[in-house]
DRENDO-1510 file (C-alpha; in Angstrom, 1 decimal, always signed):
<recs>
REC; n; res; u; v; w
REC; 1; UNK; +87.0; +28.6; -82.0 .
REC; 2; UNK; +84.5; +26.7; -84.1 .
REC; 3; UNK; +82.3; +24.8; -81.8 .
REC; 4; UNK; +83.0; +20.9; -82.5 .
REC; 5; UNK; +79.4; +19.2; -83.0 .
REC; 6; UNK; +76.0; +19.7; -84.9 .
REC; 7; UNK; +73.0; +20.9; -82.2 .
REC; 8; UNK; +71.7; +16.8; -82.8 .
REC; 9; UNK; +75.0; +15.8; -81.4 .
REC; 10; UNK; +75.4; +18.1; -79.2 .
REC; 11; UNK; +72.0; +17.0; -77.8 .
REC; 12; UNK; +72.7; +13.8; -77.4 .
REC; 13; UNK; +76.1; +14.5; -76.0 .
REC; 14; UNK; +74.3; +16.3; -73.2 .
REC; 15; UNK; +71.4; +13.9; -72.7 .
REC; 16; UNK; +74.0; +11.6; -71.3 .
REC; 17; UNK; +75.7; +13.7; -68.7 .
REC; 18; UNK; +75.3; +13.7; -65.3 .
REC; 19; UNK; +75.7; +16.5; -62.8 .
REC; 20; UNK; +75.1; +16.3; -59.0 .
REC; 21; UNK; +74.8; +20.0; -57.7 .
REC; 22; UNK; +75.2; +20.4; -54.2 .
REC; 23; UNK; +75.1; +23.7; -52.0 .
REC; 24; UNK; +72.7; +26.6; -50.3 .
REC; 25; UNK; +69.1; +26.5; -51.8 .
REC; 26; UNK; +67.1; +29.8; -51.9 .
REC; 27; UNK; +63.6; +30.5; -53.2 .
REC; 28; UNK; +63.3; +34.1; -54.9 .
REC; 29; UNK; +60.5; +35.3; -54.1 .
REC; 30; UNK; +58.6; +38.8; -56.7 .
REC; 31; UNK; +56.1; +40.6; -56.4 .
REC; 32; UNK; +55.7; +43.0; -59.3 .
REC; 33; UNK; +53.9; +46.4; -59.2 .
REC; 34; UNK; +53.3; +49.6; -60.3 .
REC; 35; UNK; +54.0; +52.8; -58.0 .
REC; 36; UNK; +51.8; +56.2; -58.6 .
REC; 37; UNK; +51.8; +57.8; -54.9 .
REC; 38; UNK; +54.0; +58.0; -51.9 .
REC; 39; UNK; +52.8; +56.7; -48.4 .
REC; 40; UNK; +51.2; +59.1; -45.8 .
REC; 41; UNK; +52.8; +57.2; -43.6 .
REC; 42; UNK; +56.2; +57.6; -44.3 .
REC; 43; UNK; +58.4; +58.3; -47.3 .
REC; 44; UNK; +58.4; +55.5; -48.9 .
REC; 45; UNK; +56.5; +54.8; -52.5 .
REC; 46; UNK; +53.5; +52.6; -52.6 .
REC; 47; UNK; +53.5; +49.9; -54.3 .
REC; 48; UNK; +50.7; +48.1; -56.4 .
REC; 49; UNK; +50.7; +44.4; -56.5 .
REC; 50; UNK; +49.7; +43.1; -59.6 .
REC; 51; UNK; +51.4; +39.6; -60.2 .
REC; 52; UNK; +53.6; +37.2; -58.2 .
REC; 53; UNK; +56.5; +34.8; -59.5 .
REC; 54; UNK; +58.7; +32.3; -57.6 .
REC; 55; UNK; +61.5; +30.5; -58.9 .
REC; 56; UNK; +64.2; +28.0; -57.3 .
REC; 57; UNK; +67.7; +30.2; -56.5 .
REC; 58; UNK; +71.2; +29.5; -55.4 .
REC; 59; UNK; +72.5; +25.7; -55.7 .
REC; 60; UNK; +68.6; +25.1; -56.9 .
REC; 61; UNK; +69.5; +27.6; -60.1 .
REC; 62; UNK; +72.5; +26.1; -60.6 .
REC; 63; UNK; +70.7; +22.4; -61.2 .
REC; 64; UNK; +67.4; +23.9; -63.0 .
REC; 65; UNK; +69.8; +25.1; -65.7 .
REC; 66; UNK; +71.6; +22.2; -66.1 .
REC; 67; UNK; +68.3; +20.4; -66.9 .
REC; 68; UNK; +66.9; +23.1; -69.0 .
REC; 69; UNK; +70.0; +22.8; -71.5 .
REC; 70; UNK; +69.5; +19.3; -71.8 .
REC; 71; UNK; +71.6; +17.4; -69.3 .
REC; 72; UNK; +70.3; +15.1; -66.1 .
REC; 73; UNK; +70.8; +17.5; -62.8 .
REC; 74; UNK; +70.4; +15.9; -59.1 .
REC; 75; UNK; +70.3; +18.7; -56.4 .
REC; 76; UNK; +71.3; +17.7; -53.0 .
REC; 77; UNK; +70.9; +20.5; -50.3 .
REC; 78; UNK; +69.3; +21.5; -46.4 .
REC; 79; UNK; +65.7; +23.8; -46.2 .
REC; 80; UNK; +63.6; +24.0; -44.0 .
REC; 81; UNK; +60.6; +21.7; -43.2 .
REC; 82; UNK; +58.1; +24.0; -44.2 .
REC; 83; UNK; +55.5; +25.9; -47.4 .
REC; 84; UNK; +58.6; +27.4; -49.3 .
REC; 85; UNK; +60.8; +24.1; -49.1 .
REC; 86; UNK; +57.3; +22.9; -50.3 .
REC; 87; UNK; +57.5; +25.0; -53.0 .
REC; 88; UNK; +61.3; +24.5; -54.0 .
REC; 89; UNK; +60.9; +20.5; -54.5 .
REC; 90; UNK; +57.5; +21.4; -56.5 .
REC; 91; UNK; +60.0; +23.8; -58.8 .
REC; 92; UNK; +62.8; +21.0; -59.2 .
REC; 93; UNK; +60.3; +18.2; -60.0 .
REC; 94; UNK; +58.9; +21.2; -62.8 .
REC; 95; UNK; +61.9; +21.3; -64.0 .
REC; 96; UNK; +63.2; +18.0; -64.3 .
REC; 97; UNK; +65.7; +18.0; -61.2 .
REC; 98; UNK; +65.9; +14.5; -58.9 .
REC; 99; UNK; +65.4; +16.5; -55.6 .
REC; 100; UNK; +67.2; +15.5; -52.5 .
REC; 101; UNK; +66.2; +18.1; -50.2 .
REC; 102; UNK; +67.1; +17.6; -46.8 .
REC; 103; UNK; +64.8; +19.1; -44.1 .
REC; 104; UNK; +66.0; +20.6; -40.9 .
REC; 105; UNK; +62.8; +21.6; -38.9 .
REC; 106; UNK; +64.5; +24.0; -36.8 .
REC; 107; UNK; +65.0; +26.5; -39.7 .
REC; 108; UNK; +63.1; +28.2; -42.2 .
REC; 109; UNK; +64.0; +28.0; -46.0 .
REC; 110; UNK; +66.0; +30.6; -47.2 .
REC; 111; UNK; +63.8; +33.0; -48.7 .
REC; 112; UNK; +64.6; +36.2; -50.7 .
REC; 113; UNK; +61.5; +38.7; -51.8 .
REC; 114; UNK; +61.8; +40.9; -53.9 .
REC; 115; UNK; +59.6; +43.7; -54.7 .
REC; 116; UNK; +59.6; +45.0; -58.5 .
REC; 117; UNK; +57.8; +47.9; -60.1 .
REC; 118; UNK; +58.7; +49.7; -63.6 .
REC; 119; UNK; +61.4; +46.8; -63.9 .
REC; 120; UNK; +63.1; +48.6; -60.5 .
REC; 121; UNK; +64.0; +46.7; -57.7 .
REC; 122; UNK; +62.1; +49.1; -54.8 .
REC; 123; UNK; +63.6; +46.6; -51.8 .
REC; 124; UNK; +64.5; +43.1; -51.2 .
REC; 125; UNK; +63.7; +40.9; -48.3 .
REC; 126; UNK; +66.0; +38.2; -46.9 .
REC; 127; UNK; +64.7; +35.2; -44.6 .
REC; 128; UNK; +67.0; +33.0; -43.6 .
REC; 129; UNK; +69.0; +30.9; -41.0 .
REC; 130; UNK; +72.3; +28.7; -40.6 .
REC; 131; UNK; +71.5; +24.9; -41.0 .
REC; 132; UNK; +72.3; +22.6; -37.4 .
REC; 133; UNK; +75.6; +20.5; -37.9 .
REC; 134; UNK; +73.5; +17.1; -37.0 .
REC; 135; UNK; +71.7; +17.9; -40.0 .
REC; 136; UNK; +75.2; +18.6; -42.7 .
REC; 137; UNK; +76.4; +15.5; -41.1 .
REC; 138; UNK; +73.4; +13.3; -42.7 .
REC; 139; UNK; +74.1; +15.6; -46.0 .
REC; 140; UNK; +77.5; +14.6; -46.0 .
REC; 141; UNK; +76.2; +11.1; -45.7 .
REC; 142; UNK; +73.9; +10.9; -48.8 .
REC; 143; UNK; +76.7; +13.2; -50.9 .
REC; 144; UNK; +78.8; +9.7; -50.3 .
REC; 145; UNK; +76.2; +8.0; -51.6 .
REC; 146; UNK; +75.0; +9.6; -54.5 .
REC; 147; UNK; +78.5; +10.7; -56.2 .
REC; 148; UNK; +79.1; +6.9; -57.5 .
REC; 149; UNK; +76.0; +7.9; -59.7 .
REC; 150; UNK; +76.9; +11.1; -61.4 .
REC; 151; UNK; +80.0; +12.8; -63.7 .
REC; 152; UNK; +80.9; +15.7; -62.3 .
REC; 153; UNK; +79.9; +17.4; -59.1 .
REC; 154; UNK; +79.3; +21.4; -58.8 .
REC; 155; UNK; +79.5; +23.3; -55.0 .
REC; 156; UNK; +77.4; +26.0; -55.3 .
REC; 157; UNK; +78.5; +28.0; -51.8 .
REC; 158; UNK; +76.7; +31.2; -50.9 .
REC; 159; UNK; +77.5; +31.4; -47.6 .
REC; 160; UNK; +74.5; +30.4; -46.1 .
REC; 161; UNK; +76.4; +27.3; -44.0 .
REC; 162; UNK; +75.0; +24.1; -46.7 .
REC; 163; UNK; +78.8; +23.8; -47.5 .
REC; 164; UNK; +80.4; +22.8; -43.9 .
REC; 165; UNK; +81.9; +19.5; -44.9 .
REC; 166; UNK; +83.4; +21.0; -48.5 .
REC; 167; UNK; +86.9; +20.2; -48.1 .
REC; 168; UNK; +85.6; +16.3; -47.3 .
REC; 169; UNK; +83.5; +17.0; -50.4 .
REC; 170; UNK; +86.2; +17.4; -52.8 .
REC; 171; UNK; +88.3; +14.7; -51.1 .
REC; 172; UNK; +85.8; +12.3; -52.0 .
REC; 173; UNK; +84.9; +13.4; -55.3 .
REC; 174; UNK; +88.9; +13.3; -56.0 .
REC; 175; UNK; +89.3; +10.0; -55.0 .
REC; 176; UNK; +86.1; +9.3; -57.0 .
REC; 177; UNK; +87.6; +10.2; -60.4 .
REC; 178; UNK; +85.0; +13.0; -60.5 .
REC; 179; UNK; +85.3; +16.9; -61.5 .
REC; 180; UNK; +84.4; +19.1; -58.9 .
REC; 181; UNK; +83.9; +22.7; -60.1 .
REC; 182; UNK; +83.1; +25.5; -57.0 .
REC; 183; UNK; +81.4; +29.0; -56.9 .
REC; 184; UNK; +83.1; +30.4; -54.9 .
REC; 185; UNK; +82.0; +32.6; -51.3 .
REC; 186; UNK; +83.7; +34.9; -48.8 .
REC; 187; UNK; +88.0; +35.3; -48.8 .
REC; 188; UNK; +88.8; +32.0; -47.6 .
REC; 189; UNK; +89.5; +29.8; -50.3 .
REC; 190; UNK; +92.2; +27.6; -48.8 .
REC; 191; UNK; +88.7; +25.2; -48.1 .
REC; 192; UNK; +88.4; +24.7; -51.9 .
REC; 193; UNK; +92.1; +23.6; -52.7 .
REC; 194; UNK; +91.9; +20.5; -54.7 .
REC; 195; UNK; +88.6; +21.5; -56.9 .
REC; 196; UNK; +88.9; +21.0; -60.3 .
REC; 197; UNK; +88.2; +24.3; -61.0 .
REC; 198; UNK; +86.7; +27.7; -59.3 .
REC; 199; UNK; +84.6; +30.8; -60.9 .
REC; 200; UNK; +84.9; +33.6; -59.2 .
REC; 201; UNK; +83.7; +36.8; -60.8 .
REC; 202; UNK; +86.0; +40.1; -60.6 .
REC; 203; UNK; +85.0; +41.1; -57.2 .
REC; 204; UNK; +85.5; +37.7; -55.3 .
REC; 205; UNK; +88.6; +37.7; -56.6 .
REC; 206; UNK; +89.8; +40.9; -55.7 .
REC; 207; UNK; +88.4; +40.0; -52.3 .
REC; 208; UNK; +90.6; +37.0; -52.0 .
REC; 209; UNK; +94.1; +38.2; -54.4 .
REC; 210; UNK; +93.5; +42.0; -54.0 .
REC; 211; UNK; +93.6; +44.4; -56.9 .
REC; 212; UNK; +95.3; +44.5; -60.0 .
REC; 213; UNK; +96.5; +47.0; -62.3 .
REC; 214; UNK; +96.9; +45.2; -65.9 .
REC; 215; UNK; +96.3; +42.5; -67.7 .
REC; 216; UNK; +99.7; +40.7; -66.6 .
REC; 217; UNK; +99.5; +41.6; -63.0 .
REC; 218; UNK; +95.8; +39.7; -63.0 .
REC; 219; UNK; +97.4; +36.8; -65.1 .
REC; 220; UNK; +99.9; +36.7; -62.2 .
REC; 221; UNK; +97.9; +36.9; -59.2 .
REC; 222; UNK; +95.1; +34.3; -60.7 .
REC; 223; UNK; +98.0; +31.8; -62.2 .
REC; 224; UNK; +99.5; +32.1; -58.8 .
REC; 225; UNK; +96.2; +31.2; -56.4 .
REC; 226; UNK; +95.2; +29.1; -58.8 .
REC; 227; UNK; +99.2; +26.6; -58.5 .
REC; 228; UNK; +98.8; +27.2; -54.5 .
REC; 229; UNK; +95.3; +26.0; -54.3 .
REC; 230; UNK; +96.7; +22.8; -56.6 .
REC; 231; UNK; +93.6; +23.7; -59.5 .
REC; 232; UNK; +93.4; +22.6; -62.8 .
REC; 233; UNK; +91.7; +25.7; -63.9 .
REC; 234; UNK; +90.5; +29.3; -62.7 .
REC; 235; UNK; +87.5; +30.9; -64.7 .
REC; 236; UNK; +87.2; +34.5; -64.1 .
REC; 237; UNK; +83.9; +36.0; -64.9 .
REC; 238; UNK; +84.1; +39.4; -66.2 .
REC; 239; UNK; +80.8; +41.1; -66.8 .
REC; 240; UNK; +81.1; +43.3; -69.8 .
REC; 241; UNK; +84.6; +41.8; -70.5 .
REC; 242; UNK; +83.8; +38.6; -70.9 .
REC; 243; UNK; +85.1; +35.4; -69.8 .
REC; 244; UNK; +88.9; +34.3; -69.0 .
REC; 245; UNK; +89.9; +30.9; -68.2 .
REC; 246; UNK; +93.3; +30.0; -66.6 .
REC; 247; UNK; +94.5; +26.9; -67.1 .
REC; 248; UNK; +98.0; +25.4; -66.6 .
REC; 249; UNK; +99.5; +25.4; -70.3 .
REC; 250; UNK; +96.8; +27.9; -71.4 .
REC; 251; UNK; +94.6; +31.1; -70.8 .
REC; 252; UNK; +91.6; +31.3; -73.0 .
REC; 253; UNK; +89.9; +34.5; -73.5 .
REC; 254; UNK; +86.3; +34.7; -74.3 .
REC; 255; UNK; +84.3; +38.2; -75.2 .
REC; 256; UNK; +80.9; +39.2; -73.9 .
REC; 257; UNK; +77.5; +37.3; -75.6 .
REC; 258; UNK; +75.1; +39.1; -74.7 .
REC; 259; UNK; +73.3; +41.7; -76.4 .
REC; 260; UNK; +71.8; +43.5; -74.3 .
REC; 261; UNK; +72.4; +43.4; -70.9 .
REC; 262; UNK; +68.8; +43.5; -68.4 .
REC; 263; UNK; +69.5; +41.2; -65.6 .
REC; 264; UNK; +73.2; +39.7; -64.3 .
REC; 265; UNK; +71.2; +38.2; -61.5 .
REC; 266; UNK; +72.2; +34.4; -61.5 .
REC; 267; UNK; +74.6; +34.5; -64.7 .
REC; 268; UNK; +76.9; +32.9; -62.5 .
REC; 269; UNK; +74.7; +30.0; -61.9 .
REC; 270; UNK; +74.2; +29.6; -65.4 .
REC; 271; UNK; +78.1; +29.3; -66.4 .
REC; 272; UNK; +78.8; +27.2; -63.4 .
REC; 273; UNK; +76.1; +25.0; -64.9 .
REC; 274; UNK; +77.0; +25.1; -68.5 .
REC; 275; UNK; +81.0; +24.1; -67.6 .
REC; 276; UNK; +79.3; +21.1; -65.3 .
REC; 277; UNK; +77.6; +20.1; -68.1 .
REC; 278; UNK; +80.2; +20.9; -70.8 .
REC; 279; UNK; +82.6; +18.6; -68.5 .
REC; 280; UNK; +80.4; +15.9; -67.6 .
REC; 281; UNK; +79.5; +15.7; -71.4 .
REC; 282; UNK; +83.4; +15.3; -72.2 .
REC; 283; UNK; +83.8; +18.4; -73.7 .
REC; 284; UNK; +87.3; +20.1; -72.9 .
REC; 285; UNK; +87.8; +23.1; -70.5 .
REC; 286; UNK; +87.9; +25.5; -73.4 .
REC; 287; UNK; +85.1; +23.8; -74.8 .
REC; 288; UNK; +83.1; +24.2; -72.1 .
REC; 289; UNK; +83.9; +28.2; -71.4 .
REC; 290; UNK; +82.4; +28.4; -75.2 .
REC; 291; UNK; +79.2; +26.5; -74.1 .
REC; 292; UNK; +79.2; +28.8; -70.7 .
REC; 293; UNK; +79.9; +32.2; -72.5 .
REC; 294; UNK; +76.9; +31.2; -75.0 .
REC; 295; UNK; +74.7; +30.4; -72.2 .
REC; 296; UNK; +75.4; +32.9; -70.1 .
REC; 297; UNK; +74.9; +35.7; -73.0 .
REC; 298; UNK; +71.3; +34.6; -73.0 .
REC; 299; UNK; +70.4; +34.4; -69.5 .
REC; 300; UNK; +71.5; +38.3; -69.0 .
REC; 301; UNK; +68.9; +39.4; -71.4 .
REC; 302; UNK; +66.2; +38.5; -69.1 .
REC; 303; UNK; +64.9; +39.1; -65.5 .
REC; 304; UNK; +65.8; +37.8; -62.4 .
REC; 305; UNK; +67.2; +33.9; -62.1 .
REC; 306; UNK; +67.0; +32.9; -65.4 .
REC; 307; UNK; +67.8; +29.9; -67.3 .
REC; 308; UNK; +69.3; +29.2; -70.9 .
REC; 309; UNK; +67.6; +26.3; -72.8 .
REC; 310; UNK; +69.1; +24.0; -74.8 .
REC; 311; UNK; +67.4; +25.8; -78.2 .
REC; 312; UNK; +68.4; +29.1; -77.1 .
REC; 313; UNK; +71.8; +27.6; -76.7 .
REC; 314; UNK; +72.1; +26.3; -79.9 .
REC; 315; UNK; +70.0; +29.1; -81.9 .
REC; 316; UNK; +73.0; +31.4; -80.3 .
REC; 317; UNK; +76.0; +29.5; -81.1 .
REC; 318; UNK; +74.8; +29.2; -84.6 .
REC; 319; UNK; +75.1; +33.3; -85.2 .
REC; 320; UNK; +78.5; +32.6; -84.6 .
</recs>
């Protein structure tokens, strides 16, 4: 497929659209190191702190990508009152995001820390806590109110409880005339019936349709979940295979990007983004898999939770 506009219009096309990215917030945490000795104290290596990063994860990926290629992101989610929620609406205003963070002071922000040395993951650290219902309820509230203002909406669920009113949430965004694409968590996905579309990756969907032995017999079990759960559309990621989109009078096919492969870390957040954006820009399913594919060829290449810009974008769909 030859993509269908110039990177100017392409720009432009993107500039317009709107995405409203809703969902569980994280903020990575690394701290990078070298190793040379083990511990006395146990067996465990030592590690050498020499530099620090933080970047804005989950649902807060998701919207920081959809700015970065261009497009205007809004992130509406539930941290805690506290330094790292801080932190995370410092990142989104960085990055161009309209921030809606809502604060529940009973909770800490979901915080993962990783520590890195010789480009190894040594161990990673998870801090987090469920959200109080009082507080999804008010969510659910300003969700109402902002959708009137945006395109398409994108559920970003990682299980960490931000999503507790998504069946309303797709309802809404139904009735609204809106797109509502959904990352998927966890086996039950009789919540998400009604989305627009779903992206699983190979192993949330064998969790959910069990495994398959051929091409036809995943064609089958997708095409089937896909009719029961009333979706216009099913994007598989594939790793190293690519990309496969089932639709309901087509299933597009779409080979791996990327070069090199460093860091599949937040990939998903990145396609998830690009077929918001692709979507919200009016560009069709298809369409927006090619923009997603692109992206998401980029974002492997590099470490942790990444994002594709908008020149990258272009720069890689013109080596096409």
């Amino acid at each position: 497929m030859v993509f269908p506009t110039d990177p100017q219009t392409l720009a432009t096309r993107l500039a317009r659209a709107r995405v409203l990215v809703v969902g569980d917030v994280m903020l990575d945490r690394y701290w990078f190191g070298d190793v040379s000795r083990i511990s006395p104290e146990a067996p465990v290596p030592v590690a050498k702190i020499g530099k620090t990063d933080q970047r804005a994860g989950g649902a807060a990926n998701v919207a920081r990508n959809v700015a970065s290629l261009g497009g205007q992101a809004a992130l509406l989610s539930v941290t805690g009152n506290d330094e790292a929620a801080d932190v995370l609406d410092g990142l989104m205003r960085q990055d161009g995001v309209a921030a809606h963070l809502v604060r529940d002071s009973e909770i800490a922000t979901t915080v993962k820390l990783r520590v890195v040395a010789r480009n190894q993951q040594l161990i990673r650290l998870d801090f987090e806590e469920m959200p109080h219902r009082e507080i999804l309820d008010s969510v659910k509230d300003q969700y109402r109110a902002l959708l009137p203002e945006y395109d398409v909406v994108i559920l970003s669920d990682y299980g960490k409880g931000g999503l507790l009113h998504v069946a309303s949430m797709i309802e809404w965004a139904r009735q609204a005339g809106k797109p509502v694409l959904i990352d998927p968590k966890g086996d039950d996905y009789e919540k998400y019936a009604g989305a627009t579309l779903l992206t699983p990756n190979r192993a949330e969907l064998k969790e959910v349709v069990g495994s398959w032995r051929s091409e036809a017999e995943l064609t089958e079990k997708a095409q089937h979940l896909r009719r029961h759960l009333e979706l216009e559309a099913l994007l598989l990621t594939r790793s190293e295979e690519g990309m496969t989109l089932f639709g309901g009078s087509e299933i597009v096919n779409r080979p791996t990007r990327a070069q090199e492969v460093y860091d599949v870390s937040g990939a998903g957040d990145t396609v998830i983004a690009s077929m918001g954006l692709g979507l919200a820009a009016g560009f069709s399913l298809p369409e927006a898999m090619h923009i997603a594919n692109t992206a998401a060829g980029v974002v492997v290449a590099k470490l942790g939770t990444a994002v594709c810009s908008f020149d990258e974008l272009t720069a890689a769909l013109e080596k096409e």
